[in-house]
C-alpha positions as CSV (number, residue, x, y, z in Angstrom):
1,X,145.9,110.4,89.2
2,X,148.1,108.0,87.4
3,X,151.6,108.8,86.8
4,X,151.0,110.2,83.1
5,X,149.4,113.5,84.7
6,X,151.7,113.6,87.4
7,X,154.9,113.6,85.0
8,X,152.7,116.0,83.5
9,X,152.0,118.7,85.9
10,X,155.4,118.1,88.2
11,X,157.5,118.9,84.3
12,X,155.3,122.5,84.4
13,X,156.5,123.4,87.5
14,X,160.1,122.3,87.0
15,X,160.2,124.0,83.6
16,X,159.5,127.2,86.1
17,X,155.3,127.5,84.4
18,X,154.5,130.5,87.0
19,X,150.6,130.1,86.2
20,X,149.1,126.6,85.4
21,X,145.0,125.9,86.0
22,X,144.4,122.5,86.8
23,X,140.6,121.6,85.6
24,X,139.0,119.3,87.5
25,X,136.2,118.8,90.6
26,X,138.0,116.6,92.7
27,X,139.5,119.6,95.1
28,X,141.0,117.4,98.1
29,X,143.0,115.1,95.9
30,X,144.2,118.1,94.0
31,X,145.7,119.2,96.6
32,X,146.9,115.8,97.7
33,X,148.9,115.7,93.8
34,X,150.4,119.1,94.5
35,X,151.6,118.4,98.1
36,X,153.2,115.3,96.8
37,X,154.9,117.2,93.9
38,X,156.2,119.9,96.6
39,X,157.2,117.1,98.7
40,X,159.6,115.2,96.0
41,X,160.9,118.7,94.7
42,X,161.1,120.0,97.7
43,X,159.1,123.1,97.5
44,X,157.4,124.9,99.8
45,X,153.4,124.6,99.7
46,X,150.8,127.2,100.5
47,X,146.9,127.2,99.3
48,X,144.7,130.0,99.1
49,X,140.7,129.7,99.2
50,X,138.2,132.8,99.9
51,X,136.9,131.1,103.1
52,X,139.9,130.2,105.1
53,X,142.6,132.5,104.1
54,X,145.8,130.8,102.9
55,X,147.0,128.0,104.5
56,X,149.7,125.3,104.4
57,X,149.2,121.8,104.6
58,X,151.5,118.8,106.1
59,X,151.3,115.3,106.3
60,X,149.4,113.8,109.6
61,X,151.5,111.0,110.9
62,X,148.4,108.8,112.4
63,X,146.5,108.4,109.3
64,X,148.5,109.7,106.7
65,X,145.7,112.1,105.1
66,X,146.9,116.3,104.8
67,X,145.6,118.4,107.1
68,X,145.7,122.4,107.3
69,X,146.8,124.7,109.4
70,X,146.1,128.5,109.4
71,X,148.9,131.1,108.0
72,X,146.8,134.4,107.0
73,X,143.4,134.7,107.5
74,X,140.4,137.3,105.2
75,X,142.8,137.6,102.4
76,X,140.4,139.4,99.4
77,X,139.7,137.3,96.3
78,X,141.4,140.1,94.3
79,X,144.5,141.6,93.4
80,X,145.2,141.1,97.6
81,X,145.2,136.9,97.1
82,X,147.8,137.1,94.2
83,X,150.2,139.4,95.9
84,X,150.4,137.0,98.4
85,X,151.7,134.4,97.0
86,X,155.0,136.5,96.3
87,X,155.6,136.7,100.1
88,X,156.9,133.4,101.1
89,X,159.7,132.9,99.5
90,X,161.4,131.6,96.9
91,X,160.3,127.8,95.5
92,X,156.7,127.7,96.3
93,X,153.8,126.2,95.4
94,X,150.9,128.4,95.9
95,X,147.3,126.7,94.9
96,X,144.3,128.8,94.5
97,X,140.7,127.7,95.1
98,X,137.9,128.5,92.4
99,X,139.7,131.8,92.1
100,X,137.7,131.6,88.5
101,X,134.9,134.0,89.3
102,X,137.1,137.2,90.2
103,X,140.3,136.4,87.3
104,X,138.0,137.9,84.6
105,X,138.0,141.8,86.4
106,X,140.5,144.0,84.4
107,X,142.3,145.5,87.9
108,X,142.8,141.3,88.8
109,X,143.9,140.1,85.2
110,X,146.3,143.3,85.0
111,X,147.4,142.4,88.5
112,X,147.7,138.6,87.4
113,X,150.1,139.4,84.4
114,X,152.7,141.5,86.9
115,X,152.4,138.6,89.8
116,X,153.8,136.1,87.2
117,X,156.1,138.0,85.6
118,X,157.9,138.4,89.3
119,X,156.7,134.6,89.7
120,X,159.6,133.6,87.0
121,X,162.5,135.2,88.9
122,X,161.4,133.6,92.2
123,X,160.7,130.0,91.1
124,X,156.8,130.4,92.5
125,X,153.9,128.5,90.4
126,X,150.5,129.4,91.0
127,X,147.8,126.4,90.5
128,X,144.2,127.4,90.4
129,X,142.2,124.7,91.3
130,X,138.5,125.1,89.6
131,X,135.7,122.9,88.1
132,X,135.6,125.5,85.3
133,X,138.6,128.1,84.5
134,X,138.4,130.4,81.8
135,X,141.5,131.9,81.5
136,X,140.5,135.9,80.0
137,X,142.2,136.5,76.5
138,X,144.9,138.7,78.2
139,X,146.0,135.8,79.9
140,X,146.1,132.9,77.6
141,X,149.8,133.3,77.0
142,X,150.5,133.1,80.6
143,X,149.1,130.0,81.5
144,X,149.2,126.3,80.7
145,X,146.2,124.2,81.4
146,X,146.0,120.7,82.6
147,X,143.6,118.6,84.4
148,X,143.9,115.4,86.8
149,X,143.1,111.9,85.0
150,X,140.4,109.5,86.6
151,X,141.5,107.0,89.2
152,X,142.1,103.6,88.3
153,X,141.9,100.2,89.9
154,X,144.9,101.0,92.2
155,X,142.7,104.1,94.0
156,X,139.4,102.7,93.8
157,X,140.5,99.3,95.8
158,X,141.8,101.8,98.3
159,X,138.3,102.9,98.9
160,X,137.1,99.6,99.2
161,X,139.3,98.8,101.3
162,X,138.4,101.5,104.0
163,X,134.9,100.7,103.8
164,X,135.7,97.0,104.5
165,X,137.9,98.1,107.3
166,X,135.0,100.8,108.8
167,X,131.9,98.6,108.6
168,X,134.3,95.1,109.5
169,X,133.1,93.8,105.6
170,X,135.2,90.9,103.8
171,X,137.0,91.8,100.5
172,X,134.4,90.9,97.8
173,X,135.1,87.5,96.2
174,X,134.6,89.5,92.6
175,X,136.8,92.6,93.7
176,X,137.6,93.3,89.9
177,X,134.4,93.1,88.9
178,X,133.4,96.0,92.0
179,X,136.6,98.1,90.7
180,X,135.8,97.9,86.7
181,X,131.9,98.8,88.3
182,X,133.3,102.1,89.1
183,X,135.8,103.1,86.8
184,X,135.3,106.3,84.6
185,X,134.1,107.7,88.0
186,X,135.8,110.2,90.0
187,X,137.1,109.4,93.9
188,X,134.2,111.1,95.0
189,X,131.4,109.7,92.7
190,X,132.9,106.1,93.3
191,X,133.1,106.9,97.4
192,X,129.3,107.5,96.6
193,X,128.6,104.4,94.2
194,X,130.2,101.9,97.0
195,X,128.4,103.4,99.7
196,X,124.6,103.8,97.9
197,X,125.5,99.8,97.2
198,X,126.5,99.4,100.8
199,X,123.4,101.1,102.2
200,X,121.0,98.9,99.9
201,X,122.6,95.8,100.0
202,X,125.3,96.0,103.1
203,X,128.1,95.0,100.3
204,X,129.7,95.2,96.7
205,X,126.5,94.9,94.2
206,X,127.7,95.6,90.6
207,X,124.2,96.4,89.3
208,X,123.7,99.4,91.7
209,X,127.1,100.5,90.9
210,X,126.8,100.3,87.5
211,X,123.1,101.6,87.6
212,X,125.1,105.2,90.0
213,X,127.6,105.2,87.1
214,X,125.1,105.3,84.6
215,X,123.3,108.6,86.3
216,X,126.6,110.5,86.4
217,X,128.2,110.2,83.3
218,X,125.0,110.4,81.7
219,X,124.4,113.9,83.4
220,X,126.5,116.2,81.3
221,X,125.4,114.8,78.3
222,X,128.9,113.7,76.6
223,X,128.6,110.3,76.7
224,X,125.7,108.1,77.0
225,X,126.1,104.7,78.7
226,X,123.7,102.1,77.4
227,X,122.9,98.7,78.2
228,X,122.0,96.7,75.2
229,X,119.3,93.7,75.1
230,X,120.3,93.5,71.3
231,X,122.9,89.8,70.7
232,X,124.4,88.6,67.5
233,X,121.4,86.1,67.2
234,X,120.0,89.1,66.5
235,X,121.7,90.3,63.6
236,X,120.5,89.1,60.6
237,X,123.7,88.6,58.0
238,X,126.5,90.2,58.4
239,X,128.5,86.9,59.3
240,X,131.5,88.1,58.0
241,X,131.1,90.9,60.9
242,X,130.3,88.7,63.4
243,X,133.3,86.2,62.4
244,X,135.7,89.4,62.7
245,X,134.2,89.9,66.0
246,X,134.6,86.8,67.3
247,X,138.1,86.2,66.6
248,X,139.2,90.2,67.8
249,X,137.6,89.0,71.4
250,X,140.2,86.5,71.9
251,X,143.2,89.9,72.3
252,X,142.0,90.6,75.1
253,X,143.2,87.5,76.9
254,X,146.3,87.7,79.3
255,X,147.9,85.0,76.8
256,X,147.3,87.7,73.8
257,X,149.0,90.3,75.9
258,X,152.5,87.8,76.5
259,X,152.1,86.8,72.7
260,X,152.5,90.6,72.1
261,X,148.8,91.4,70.3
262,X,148.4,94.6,71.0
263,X,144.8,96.2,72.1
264,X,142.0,96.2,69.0
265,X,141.4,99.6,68.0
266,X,138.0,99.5,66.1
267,X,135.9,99.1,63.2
268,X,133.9,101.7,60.5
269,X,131.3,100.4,59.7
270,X,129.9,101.8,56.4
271,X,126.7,101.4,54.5
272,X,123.0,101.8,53.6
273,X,121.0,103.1,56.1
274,X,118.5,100.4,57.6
275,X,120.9,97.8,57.2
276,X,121.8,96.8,61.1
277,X,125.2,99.2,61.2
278,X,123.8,100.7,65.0
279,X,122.2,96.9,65.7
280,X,125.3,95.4,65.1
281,X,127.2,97.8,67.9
282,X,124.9,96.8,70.4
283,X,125.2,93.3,69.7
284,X,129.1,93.5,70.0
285,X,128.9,95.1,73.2
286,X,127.1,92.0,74.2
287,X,129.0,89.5,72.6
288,X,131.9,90.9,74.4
289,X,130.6,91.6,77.7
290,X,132.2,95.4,77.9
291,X,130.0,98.3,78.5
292,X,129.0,100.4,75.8
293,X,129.5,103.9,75.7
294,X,127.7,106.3,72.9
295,X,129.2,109.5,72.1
296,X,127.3,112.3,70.0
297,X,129.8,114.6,68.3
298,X,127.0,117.3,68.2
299,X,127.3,117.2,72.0
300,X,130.8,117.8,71.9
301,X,130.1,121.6,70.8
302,X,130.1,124.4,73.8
303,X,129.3,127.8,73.5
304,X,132.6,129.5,75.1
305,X,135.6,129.4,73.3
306,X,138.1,126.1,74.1
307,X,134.3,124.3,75.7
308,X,134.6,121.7,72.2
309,X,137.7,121.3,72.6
310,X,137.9,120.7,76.6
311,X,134.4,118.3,76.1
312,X,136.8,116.3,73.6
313,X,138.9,115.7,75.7
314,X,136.6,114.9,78.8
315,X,134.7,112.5,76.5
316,X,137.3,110.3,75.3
317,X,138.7,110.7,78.6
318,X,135.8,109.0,80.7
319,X,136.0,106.0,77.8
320,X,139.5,105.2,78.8
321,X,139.1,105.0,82.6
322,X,136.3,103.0,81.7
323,X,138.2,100.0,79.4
324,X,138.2,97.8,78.5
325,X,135.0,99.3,76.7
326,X,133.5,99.8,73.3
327,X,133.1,103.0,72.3
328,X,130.1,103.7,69.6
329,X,130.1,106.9,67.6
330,X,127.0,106.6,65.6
331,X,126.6,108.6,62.3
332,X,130.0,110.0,62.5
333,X,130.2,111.7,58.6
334,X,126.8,114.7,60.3
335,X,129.2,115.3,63.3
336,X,132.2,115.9,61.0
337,X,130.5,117.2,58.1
338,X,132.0,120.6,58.3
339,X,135.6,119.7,58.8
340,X,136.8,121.0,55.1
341,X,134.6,124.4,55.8
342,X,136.1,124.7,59.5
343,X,138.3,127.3,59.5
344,X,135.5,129.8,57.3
345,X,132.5,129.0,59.6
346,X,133.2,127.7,63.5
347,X,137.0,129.7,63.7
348,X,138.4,126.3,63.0
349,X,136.5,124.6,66.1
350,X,135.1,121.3,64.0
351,X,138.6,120.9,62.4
352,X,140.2,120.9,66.0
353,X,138.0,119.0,67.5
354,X,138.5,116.0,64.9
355,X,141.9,116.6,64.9
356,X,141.8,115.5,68.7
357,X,139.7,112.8,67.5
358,X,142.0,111.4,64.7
359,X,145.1,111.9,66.7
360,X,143.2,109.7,69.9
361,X,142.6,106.9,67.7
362,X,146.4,106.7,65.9
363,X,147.8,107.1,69.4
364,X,145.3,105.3,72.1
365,X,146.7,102.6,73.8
366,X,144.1,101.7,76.4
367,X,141.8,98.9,75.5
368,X,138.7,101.1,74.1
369,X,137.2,99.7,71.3
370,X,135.7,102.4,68.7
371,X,132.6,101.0,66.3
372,X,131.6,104.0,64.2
373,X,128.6,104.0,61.3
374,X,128.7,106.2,58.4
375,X,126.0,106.6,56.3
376,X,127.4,109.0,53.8
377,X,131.3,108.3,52.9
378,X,131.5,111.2,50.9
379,X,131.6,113.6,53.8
380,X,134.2,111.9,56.2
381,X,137.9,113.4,55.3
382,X,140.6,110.9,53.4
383,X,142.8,110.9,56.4
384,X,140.1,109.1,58.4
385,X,139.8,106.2,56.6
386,X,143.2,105.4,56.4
387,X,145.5,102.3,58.0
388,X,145.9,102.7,61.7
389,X,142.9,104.9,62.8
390,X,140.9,101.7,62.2
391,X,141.5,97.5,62.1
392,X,138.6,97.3,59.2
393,X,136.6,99.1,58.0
394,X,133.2,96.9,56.9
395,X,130.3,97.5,54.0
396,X,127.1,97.1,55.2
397,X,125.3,96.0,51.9
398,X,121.2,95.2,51.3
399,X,120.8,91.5,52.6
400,X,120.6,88.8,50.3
401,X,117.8,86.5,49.8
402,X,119.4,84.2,52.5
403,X,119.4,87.0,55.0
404,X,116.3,88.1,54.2
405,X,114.8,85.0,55.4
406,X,116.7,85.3,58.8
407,X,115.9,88.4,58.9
408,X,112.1,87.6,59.0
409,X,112.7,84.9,61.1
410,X,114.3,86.9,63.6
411,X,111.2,89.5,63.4
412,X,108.6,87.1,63.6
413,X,110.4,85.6,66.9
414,X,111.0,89.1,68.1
415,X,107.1,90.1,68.1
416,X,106.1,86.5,69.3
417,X,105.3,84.3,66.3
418,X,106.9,81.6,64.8
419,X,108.6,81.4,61.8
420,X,107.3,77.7,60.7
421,X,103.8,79.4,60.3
422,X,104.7,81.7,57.7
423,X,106.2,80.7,54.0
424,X,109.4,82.7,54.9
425,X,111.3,81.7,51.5
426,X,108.4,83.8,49.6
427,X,108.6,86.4,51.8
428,X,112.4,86.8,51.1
429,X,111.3,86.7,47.3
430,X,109.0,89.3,47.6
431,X,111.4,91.6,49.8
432,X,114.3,92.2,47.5
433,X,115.5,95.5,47.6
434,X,114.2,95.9,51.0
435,X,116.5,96.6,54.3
436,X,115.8,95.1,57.4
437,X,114.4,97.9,59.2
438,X,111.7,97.9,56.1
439,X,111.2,94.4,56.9
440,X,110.8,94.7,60.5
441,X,108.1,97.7,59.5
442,X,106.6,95.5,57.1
443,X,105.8,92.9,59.8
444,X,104.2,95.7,62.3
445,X,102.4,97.0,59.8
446,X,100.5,93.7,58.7
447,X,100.1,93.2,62.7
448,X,98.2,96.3,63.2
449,X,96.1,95.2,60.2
450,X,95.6,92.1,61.4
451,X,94.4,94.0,64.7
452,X,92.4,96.3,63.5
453,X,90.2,93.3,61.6
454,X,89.2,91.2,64.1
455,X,92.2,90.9,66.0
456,X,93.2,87.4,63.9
457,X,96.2,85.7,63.6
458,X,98.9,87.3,61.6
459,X,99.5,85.8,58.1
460,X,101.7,85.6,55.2
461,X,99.3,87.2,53.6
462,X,98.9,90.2,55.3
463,X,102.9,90.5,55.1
464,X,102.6,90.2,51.3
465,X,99.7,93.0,51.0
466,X,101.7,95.3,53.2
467,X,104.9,95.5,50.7
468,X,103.1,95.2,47.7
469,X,100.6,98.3,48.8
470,X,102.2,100.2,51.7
471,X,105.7,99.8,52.3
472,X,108.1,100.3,49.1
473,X,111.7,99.6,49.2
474,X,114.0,102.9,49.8
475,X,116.6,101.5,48.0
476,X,114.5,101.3,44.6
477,X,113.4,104.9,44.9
478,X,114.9,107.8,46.3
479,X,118.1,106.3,47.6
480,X,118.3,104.5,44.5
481,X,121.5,106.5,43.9
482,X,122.9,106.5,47.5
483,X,123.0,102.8,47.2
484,X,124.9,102.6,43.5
485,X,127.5,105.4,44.9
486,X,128.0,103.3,47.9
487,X,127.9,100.3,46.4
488,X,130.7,101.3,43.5
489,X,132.5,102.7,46.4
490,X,133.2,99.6,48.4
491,X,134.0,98.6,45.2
492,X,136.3,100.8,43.7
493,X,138.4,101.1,47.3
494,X,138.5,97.0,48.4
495,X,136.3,97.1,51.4
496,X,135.8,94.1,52.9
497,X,131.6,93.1,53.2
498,X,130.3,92.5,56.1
499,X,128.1,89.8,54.9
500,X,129.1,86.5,53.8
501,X,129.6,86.5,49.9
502,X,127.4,83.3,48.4
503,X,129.3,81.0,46.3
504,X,129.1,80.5,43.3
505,X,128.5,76.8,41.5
506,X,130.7,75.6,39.2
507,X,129.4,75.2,36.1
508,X,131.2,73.2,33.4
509,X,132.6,74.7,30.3
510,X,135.0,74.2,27.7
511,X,137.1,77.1,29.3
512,X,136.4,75.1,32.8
513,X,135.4,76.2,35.7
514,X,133.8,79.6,35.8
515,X,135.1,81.7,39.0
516,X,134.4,84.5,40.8
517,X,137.3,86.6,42.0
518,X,137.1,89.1,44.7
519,X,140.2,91.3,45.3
520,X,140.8,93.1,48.5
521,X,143.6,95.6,48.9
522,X,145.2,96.2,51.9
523,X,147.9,99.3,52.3
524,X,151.5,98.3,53.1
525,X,153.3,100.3,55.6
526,X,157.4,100.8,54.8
527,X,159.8,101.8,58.0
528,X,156.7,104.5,58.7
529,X,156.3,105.5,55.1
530,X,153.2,104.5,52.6
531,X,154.8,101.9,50.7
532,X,152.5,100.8,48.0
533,X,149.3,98.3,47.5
534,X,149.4,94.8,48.7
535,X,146.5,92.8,46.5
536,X,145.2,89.6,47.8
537,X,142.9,87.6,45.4
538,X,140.4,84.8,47.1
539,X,139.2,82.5,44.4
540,X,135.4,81.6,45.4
541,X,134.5,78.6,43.7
């Protein structure tokens, strides 16, 4: 727990909170957090649980590590267990374990409501200790709820440690490598990470840690940890991206940190569907050798009331224990679609959850780097786009005939042929108005045709015949639309491209030179106040 949450919980009990639920699975080193807090305030500690009673705990002097001792045993997990927590005193601590299942009966929440009341006078907090609490509605203004954060580096080396002492192992040469392995994992899960490595390898292997890590956070569905093949070399266009990428790597250097840099927080990337938004995500991931974590908003949403919310936070939670990571929210306008409608609809559970969002991203200081794609502009709120939830925000245009041609190289390579036995520059001819996901369909397509008769070599040809007779360009038909709106959009508003903008030849005149001028706009901030627009024209010549 770092000292954030322990600030955190320790201010509760010294403001005199007489009921606070602490929200996590990690039980022992609950209890470890609340015997330290009773230790530096001194306060006296009890803890209740239906299988031993209540019992106190105190600090063994040989290995340092709590241990119990008996006070009262077969106390009922009812109205019995919270009367006794009024009986030792003034100034006590008195944890409860998974007391969840039995709060929800009317004689225990009634019962619950006196307790605290007389809790107040005698300067007595009671912590329940659960996975899960759901505090009943009669009790909500009763009780503050908190949770314990992940470890960090400092705890996790302190498990390595042991095991090196217990099994007589050296320190691993790449010991922050082995610690970054397991963070976003709780003490428990990483005990079990390093020892599932240590059984299958008899030392510190980061694949196997990273491959337990993968299974656990992947379990609950919030977050999906990927592993990308995809590079940059992969990415066709978008250089402009891929430029902005290159030179945002270099802040996370120790030197960036005594210049003053402060952490990157992210990128939007906006544009036509197709047009490598999610390819370029995974390719960043890559590029900076940082795990990538996926999160799906429409996860995020729980059945019970306050589940969204708590999932929020548990989400963007995991992502900071695990920085320095990149954080992809794919398709972000469908999962906050129904933010203006909130309050009608879902009793305002869409509008808080992006609220936690927006006020995560203005405020995060750990080194989690957030890529999001829109598709749709129109549907993501004004205050999202603004200064300081994002660095840049990037328009993914159709590629140009240039990048069509890498993009059929790149395609060609991908599916094993090579690009000098194809006339590439026609094929970028023939495929304007295409995307590059049309492209890439465009090559399987004539691949399965070239199959299906006679299993020949692949051709130009059969390239050519597919997008003049199968595959049609999106962009030119139904999303014909979509792409102008967008397009007039990134426009209207100054967003920078994400591709590199051609030049333009000079062509002599007797006005002279003919240029093209591109204007970006870029808001000023003011002493914390919006203070007007700051224009920047680039003369391409």
């Amino acid at each position: 727990m770092n000292t954030q949450s322990i600030v955190r919980l320790g201010d509760y009990i010294r403001a005199g909170y007489p009921a606070i639920v602490l929200n996590t699975p990690e039980e022992e080193r609950a209890l470890e957090e609340c015997y330290k807090i009773a230790e530096g305030l001194e306060l006296q500690f009890y803890a209740w649980s239906e299988t031993k009673g209540v019992f106190k705990c105190e600090r063994d002097k040989c290995d340092g590590n709590l241990k119990y001792e008996t006070v009262k045993e077969s106390v009922a997990p009812d109205e019995e267990a919270l009367n006794e927590g009024l009986t030792y005193g003034k100034n006590t601590i008195y944890c409860m374990l998974d007391f969840h299942p039995y709060i929800k009966a009317p004689n225990v929440w009634r019962t619950a409501k006196d307790v605290f009341a007389k809790a107040k006078g005698k300067g007595t907090s009671y912590i329940f200790i659960s996975c899960k609490f759901d505090v009943p509605a009669e009790l909500e203004h009763e009780v503050i709820i908190t949770s314990l954060d992940l470890p960090q580096k400092k705890e996790l080396q302190e498990i390595v440690n042991q095991f090196c002492k217990m099994y007589g192992i050296r320190v691993p040469e790449n010991l922050d490598e082995v610690l970054d392995a397991a963070l976003g994992l709780t003490i428990a899960e990483a005990t079990n990470a390093y020892a599932t490595s240590l059984s299958n390898t008899e030392g510190f292997d980061v694949d196997i840690i990273n491959n337990v890590k993968r299974q656990i956070i992947c379990k609950d569905g919030l977050l999906e940890y990927m592993q990308p093949k995809e590079t940059m070399e992969t990415v066709g266009g978008m250089k402009n991206f891929t430029s902005y990428a290159e030179n945002r790597l270099s802040a996370y250097s120790e030197e960036a940190r005594a210049y003053g840099l402060p952490y990157p927080k992210g990128v939007l990337l906006v544009g036509i569907p197709g047009c490598g938004k999610s390819l370029a995500a995974k390719a960043l991931s890559n590029m900076w050798k940082k795990p990538l974590l996926k999160l799906d908003l429409g996860k995020l949403f729980g059945s019970l009331v306050g589940d969204t919310e708590a999932n929020t936070r548990k989400a963007l939670e995991i992502a900071e224990a695990m920085a320095p990571a990149i954080l992809w929210i794919d398709e972000i306008e469908k999962g906050l679609s129904g933010v203006g409608s909130s309050g009608k609809t879902d009793s305002g559970v869409t509008s808080r959850m992006f609220g936690t969002i927006l006020t995560w991203l203005q405020e995060k200081e750990t080194p989690v780097y957030v890529i999001a794609t829109a598709n749709n502009i129109s549907s993501l709120p004004p205050e999202f786009l603004r200064k300081g939830r994002f660095d840049e925000i990037f328009f993914v245009d159709l590629p140009s005939g240039e990048e069509r041609e890498e993009i059929f190289e790149i395609q060609l390579k991908k599916y094993g042929r090579k690009s000098e036995d194809f006339d590439i520059a026609e094929l970028a001819k023939l495929s304007e108005g295409y995307t590059g996901a049309e492209i890439e369909e465009a090559i399987v397509s004539a691949m399965f045709n070239a199959w299906n008769d006679g299993k020949r070599p692949l051709t130009t040809d059969d390239i050519k015949t597919v997008m003049s007779e199968e595959i049609k360009p999106m962009s030119t038909g139904i999303m014909s639309g979509t792409v102008q709106a967008l397009r007039e959009w990134s426009s209207t508003h100054g967003i920078r491209s994400a591709s590199s903008i051609p030049k333009v030849k000079k062509a002599a005149t007797s006005t002279g030179n003919i240029k093209s001028t591109r204007q970006i706009r870029f808001k000023k901030q003011t002493n914390g106040k919006a203070g007007g627009t700051e224009q920047t024209n680039k003369e391409e010549s």
